[in-house]
Backbone bond lengths (Angstrom), bond angles and torsions (degrees), N, CA, C in turn:
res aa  C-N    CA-C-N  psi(-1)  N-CA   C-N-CA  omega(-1)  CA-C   N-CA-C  phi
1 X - - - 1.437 - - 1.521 109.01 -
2 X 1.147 107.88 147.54 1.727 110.86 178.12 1.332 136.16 -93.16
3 X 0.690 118.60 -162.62 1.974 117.28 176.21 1.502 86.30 -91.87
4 X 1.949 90.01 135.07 1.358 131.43 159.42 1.654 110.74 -37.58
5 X 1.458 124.58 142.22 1.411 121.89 -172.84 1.650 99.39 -83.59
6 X 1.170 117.86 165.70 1.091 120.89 -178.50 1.621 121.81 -85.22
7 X 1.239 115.77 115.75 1.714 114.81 -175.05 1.175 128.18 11.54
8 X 1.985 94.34 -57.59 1.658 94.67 -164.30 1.590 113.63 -74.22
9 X 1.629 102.62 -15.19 1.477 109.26 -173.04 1.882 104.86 -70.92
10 X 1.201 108.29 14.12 1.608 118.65 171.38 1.649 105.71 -101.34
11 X 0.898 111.81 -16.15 1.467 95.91 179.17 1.566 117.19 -93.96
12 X 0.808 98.56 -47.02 1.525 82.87 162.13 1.716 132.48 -60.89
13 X 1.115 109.83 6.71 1.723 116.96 -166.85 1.446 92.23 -85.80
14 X 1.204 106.72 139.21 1.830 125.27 176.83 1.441 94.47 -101.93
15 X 1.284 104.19 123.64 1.549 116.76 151.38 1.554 122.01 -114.00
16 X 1.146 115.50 167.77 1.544 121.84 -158.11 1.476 79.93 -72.46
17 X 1.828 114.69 158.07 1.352 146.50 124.88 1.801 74.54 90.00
18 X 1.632 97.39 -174.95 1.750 111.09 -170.72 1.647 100.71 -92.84
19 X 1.431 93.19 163.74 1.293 99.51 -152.68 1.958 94.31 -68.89
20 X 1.503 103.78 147.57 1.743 106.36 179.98 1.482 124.85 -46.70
21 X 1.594 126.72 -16.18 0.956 133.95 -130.05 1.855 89.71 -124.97
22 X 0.880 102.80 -20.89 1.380 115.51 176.60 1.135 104.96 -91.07
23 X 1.657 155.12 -4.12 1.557 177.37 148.46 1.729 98.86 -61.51
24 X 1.357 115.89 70.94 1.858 97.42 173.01 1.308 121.06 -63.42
25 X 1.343 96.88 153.18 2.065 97.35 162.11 0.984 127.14 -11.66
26 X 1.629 121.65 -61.97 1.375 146.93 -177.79 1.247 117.31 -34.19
27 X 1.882 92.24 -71.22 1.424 109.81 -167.37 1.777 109.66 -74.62
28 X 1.108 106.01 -26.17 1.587 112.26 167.55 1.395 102.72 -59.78
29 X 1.702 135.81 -69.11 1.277 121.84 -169.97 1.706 127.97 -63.13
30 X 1.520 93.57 -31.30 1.629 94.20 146.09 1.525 133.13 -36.05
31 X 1.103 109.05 -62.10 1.510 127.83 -163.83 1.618 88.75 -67.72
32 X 1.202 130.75 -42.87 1.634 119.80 -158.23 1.256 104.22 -91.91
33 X 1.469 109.49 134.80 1.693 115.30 -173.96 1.780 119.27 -81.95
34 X 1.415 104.35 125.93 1.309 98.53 172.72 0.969 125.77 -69.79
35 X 1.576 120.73 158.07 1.387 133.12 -172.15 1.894 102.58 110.65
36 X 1.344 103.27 -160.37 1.535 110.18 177.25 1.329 111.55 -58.42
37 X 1.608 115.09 101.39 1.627 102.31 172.85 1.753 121.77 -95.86
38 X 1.129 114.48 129.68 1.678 94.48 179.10 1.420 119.56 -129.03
39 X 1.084 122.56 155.93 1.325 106.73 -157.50 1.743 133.25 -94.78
40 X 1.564 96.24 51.47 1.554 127.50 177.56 1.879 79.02 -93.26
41 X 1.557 132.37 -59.29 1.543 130.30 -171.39 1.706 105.09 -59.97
42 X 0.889 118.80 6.93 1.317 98.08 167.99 1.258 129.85 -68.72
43 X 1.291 107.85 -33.97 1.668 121.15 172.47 1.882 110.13 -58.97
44 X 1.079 108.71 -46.78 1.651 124.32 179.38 1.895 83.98 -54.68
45 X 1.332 115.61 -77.15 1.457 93.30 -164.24 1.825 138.78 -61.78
46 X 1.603 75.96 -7.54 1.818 90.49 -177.95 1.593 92.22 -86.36
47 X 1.099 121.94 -19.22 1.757 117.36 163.79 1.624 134.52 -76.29
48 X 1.124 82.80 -17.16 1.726 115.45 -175.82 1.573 90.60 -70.53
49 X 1.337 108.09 -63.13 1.844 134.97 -153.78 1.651 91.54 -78.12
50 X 1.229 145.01 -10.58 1.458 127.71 -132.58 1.690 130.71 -2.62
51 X 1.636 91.71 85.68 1.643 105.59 -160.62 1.626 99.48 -154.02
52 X 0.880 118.32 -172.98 1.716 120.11 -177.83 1.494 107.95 -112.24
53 X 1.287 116.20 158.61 1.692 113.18 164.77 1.189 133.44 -36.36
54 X 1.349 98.19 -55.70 1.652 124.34 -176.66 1.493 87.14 -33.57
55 X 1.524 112.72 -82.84 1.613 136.10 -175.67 1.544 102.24 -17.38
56 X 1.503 111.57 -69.89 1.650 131.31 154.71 1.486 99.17 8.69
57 X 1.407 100.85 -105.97 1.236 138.03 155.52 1.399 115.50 22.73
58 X 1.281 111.06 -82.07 1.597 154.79 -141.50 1.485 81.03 -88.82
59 X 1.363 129.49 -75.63 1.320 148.49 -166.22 1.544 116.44 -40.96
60 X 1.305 103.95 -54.82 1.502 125.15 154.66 1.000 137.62 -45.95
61 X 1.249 106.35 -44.69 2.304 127.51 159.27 1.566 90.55 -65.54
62 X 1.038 130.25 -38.03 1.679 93.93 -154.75 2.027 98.58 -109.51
63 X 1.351 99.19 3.96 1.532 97.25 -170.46 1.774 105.17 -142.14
64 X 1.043 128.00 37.91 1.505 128.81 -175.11 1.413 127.10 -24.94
65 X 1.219 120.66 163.85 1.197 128.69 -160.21 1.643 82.04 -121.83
66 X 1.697 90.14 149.12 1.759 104.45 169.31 1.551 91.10 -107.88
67 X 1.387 132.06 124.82 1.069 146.07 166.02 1.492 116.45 -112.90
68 X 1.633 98.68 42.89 1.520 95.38 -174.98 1.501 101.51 -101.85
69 X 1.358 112.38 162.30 1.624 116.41 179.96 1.938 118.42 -55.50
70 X 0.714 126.26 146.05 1.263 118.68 -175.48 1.656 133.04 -48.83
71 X 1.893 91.84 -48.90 1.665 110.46 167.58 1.387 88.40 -52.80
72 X 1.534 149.93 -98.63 1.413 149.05 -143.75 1.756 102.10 -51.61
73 X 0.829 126.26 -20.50 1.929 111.72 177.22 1.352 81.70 -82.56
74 X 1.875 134.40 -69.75 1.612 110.92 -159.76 1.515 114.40 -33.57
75 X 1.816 106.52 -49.66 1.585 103.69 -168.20 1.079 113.54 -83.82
76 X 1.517 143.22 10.07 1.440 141.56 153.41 1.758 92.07 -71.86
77 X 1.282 130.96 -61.59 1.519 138.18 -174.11 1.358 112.12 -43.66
78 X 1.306 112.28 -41.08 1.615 130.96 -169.82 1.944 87.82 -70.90
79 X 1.203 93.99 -75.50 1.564 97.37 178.93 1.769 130.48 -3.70
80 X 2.027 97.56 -69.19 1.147 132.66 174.29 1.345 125.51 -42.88
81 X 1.759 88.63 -45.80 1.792 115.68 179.06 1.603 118.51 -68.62
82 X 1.397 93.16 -24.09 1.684 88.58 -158.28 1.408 110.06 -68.32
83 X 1.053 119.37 -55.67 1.374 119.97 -179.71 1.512 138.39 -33.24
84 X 1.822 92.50 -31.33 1.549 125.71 -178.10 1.368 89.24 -80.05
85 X 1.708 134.93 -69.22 1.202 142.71 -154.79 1.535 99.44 -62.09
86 X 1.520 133.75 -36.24 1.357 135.77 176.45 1.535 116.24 -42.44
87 X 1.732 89.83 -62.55 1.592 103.34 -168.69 1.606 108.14 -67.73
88 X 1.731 122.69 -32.53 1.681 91.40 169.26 1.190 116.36 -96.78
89 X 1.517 131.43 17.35 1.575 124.03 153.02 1.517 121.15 -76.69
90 X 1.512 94.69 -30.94 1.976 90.82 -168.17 1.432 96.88 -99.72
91 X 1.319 129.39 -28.03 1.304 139.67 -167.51 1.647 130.08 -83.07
92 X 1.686 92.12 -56.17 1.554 117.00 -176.86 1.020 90.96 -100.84
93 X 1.298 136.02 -10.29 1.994 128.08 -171.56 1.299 102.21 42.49
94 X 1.287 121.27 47.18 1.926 117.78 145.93 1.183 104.68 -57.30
95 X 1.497 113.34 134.07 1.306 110.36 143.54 1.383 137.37 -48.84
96 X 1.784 140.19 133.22 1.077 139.18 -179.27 1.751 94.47 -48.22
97 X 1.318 136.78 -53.84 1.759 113.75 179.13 1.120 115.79 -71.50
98 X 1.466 133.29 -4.28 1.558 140.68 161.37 2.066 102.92 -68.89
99 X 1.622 110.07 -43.40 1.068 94.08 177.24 1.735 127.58 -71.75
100 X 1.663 101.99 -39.18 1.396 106.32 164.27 1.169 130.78 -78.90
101 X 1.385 118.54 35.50 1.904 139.36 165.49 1.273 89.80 -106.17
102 X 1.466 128.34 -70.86 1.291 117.44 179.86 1.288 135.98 -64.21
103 X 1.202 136.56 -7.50 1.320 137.09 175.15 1.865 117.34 -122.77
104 X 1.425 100.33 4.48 1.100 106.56 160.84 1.856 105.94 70.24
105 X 1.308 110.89 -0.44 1.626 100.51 168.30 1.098 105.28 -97.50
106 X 1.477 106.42 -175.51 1.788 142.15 -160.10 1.964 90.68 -76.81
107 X 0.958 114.08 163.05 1.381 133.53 -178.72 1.521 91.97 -84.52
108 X 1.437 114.34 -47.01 1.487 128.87 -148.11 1.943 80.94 -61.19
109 X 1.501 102.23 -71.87 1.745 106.00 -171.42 1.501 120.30 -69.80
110 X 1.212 116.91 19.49 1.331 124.88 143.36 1.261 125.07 -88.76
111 X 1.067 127.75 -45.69 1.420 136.52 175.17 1.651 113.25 -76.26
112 X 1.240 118.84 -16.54 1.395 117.84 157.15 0.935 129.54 -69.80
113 X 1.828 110.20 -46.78 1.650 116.32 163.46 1.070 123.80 -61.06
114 X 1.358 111.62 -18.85 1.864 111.61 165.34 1.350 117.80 -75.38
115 X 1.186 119.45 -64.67 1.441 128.42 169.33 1.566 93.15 -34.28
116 X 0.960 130.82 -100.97 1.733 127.10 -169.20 0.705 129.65 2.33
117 X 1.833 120.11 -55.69 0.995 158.67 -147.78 1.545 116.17 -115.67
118 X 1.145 105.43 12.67 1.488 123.82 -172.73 1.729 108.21 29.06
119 X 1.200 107.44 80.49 1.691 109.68 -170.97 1.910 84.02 -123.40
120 X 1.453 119.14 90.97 1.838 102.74 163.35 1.282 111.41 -28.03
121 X 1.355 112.67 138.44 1.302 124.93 163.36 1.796 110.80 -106.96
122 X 1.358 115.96 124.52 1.123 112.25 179.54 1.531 127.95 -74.64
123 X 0.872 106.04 169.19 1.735 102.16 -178.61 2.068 103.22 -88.70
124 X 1.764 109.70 136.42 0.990 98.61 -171.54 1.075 135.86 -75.38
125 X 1.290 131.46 155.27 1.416 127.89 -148.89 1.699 123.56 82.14
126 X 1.202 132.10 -20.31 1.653 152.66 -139.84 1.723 86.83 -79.40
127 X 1.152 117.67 -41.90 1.418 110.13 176.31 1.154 115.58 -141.03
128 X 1.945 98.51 137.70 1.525 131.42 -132.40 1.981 74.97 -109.82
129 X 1.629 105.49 128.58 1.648 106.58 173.58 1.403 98.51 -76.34
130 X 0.972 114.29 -179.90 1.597 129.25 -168.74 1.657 92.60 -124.21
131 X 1.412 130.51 131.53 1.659 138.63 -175.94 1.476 96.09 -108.51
């Protein structure tokens, strides 16, 4: 075997489909179908992308997919939140429907993550804001 070509003789080399790097995160997690993915669909998404597997592949190592069930991302999210949701109930005295205006969840999964989490919940109305 011979000596390795020299660097630059890589740039000019054509490889199939556009270069991987030009494929963002985004448009990669787009392209991959939720639910059970396995990797017979890889070809479907390298068709999706107009790009090759390999690319697939590569894309996936450097940008992962969360293929977790949906209930487990809320309660990783719930997780994240709580701490935030603590400090303006016990702190800022938001109201629990002041907190679910701002964070856009259910009353119901606020008050669960409290309860859980042993956070008292006050009785409503119990504290009068100050104007």
């Amino acid at each position: 075997m011979g000596p390795a070509p020299p660097p630059s003789a890589l740039h000019a080399l054509a490889l199939p489909g556009p270069d991987p790097e030009s494929i963002t995160a985004a448009r990669l997690h787009r392209a991959v179908p939720a639910g059970n993915f396995c990797i017979a669909q890889v070809a479907q998404v390298a068709q999706r992308l107009n790009t090759i597997t390999a690319h697939v592949i590569y894309l996936l190592s450097q940008h992962p997919v969360d293929w977790s069930p949906p209930r487990f991302r809320r309660t990783q999210h719930i997780a994240t939140c709580l701490g935030q949701w603590r400090t303006w109930y016990e702190e800022d005295h938001l109201s629990l429907q002041d907190i679910v205006d701002r964070e856009e969840a259910s009353l119901a999964t606020v008050r669960l993550a409290f309860f859980k989490n042993d956070v008292p919940i006050r009785r409503a109305g119990s504290f009068r804001r100050r104007t």
